[in-house]
C-alpha positions as CSV (number, residue, x, y, z in Angstrom):
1,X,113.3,114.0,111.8
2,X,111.2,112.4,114.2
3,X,108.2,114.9,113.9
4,X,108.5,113.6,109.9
5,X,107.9,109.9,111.0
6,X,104.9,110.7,113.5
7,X,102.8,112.6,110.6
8,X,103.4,110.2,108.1
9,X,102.1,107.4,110.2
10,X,98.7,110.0,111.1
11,X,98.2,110.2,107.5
12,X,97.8,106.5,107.6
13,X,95.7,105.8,111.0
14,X,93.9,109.4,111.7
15,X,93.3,110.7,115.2
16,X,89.5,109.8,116.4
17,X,87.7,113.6,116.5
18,X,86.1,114.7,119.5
19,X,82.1,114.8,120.1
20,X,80.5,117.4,117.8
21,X,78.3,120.5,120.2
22,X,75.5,119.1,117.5
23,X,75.4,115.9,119.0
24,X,74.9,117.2,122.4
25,X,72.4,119.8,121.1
26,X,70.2,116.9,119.7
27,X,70.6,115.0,123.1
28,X,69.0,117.9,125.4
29,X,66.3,118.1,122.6
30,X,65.5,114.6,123.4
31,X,65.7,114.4,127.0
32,X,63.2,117.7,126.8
33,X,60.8,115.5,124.6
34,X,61.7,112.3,126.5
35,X,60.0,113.8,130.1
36,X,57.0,115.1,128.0
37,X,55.9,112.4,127.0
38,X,56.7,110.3,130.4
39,X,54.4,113.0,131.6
40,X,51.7,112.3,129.3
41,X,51.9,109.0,129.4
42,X,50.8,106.5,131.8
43,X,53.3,104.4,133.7
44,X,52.0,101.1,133.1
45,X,52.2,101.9,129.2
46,X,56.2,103.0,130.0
47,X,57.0,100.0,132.6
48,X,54.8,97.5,129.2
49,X,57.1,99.0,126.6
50,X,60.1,99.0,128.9
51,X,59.8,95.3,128.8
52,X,59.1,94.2,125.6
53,X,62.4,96.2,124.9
54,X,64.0,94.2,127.0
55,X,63.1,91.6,125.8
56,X,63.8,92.7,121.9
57,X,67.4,93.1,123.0
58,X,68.0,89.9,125.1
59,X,66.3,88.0,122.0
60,X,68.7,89.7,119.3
61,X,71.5,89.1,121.6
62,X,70.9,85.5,121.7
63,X,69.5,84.7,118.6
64,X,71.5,86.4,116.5
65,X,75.4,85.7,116.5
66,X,77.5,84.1,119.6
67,X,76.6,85.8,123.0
68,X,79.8,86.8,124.8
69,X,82.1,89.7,124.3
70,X,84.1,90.1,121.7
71,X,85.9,92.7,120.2
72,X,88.5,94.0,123.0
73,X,91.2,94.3,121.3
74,X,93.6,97.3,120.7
75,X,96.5,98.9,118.1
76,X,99.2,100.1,119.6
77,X,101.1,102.6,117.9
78,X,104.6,103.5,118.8
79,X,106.3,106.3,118.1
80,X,109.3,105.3,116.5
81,X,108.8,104.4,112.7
82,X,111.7,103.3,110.4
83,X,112.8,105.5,107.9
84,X,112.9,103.8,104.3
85,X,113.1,106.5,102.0
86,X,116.7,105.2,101.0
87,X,114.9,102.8,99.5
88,X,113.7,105.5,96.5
89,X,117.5,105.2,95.1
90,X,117.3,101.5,94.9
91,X,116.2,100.7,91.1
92,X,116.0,97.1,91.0
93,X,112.4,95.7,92.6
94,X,113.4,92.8,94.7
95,X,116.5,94.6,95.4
96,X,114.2,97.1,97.1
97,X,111.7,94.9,98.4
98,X,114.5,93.4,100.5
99,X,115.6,96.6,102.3
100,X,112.4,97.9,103.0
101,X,111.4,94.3,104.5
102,X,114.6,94.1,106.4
103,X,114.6,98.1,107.3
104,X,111.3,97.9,108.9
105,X,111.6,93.8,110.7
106,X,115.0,95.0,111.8
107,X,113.8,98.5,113.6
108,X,110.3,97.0,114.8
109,X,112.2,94.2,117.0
110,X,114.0,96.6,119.5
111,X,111.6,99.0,119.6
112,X,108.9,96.9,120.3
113,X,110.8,94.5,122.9
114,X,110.3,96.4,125.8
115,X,106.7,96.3,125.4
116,X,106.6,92.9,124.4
117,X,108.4,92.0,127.4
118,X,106.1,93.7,129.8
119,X,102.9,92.3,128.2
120,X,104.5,88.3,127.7
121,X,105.3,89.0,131.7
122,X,101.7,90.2,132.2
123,X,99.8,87.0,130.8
124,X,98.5,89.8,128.1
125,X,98.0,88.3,124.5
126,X,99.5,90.4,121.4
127,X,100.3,90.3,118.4
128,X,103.4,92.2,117.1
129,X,103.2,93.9,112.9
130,X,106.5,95.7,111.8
131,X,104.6,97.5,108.9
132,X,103.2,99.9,111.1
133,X,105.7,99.5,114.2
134,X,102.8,98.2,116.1
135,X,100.9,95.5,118.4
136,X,97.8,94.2,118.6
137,X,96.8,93.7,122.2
138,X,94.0,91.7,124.1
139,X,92.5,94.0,126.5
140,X,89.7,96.5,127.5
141,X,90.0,100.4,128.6
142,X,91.9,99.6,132.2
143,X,94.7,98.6,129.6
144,X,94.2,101.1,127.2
145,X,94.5,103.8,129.4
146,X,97.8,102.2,131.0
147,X,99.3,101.6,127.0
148,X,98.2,105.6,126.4
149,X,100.9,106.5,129.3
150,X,103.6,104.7,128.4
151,X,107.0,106.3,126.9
152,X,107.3,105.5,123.1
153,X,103.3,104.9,122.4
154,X,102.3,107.4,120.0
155,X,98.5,106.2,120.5
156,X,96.2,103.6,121.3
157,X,93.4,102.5,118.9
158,X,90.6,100.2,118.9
159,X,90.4,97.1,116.9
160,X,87.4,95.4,116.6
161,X,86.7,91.9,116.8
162,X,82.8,91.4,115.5
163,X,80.8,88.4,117.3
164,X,81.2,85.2,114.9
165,X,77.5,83.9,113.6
166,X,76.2,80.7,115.3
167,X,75.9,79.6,111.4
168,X,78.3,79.8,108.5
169,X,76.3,82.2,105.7
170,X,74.9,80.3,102.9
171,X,76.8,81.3,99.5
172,X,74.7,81.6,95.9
173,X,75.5,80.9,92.9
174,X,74.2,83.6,89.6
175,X,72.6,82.5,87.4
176,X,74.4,83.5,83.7
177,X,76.9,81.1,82.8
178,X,80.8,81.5,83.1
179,X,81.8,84.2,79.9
180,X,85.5,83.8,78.7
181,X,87.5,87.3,79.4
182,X,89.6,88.7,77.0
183,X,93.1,87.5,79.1
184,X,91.6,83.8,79.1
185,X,92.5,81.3,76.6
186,X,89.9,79.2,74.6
């Protein structure tokens, strides 16, 4: 029963895969190519181009979005997911709505208090979703690797935060006027 729950929730959130050999191939190719041309070429052109890569990166960094870091957050899976296929023999809608809601808020609270507990104790922000019997937690790889041990965590995945513009984006209009659809009234 609870080998039924785990692969229904991997169908949902897959498993990262691991490197690919080709990947590795390509990256001995390039260091080989790499120290041929650092042979080749003189080291005031490498130290010159060294620099103004530098100083490509420090200017997107800057100029482009918010500097800081962002994006440290992780999902927290747990193992235990509620069971809600009683809720196929339910025939009315909101009838079924309601159990599913309550089935899943209901089994998410005591399965996730533990956790919740610890991280509330730990000054570590979160964010609890019975959906997936999940959080959402503030914190870098020190953490994940701590959240990856613990009893009742099925895994640990990132989610991204992307760096916020310095601007807000400009919106445009088009340019053919509004057409009536055929489910609009005249």
């Amino acid at each position: 029963m609870g080998g039924r729950r785990r692969r229904s929730t991997q169908r949902l959130l897959p498993r990262r895969r691991p490197h690919h050999p080709l990947g590795w191939l390509l990256g001995a190719i390039l260091i080989g190519v790499e120290h041929r041309l650092a042979i080749q070429t003189r080291p005031a052109i490498l130290a010159g181009a060294a620099a103004f890569l530098w100083l490509v990166a420090v200017g997107v960094y800057f100029g482009l979005g918010q500097p800081g870091f962002y994006g440290d957050r992780l999902f927290v899976i747990l193992d235990s997911q509620a069971d809600v296929s009683a809720a196929t023999n339910i025939q009315d809608y909101d009838a079924r709505r309601r159990m599913v809601y309550t089935t899943l808020v209901e089994h998410a609270g005591p399965t996730q208090a533990p956790l919740v507990a610890t991280l509330t104790q730990l000054h570590i922000g979160h964010t609890p979703y019975y959906l997936v019997n999940a959080l959402e937690v503030r914190g870098g790889l020190p953490l994940r690797l701590w959240l990856e041990r613990l009893p009742g965590v099925d895994r640990v995945l990132p989610s991204p935060v992307l760096r916020p513009l310095p601007w807000p984006l400009s919106v445009s209009g088009g340019v053919e006027p509004h057409r009536r659809g055929p489910l609009e009234s005249g």
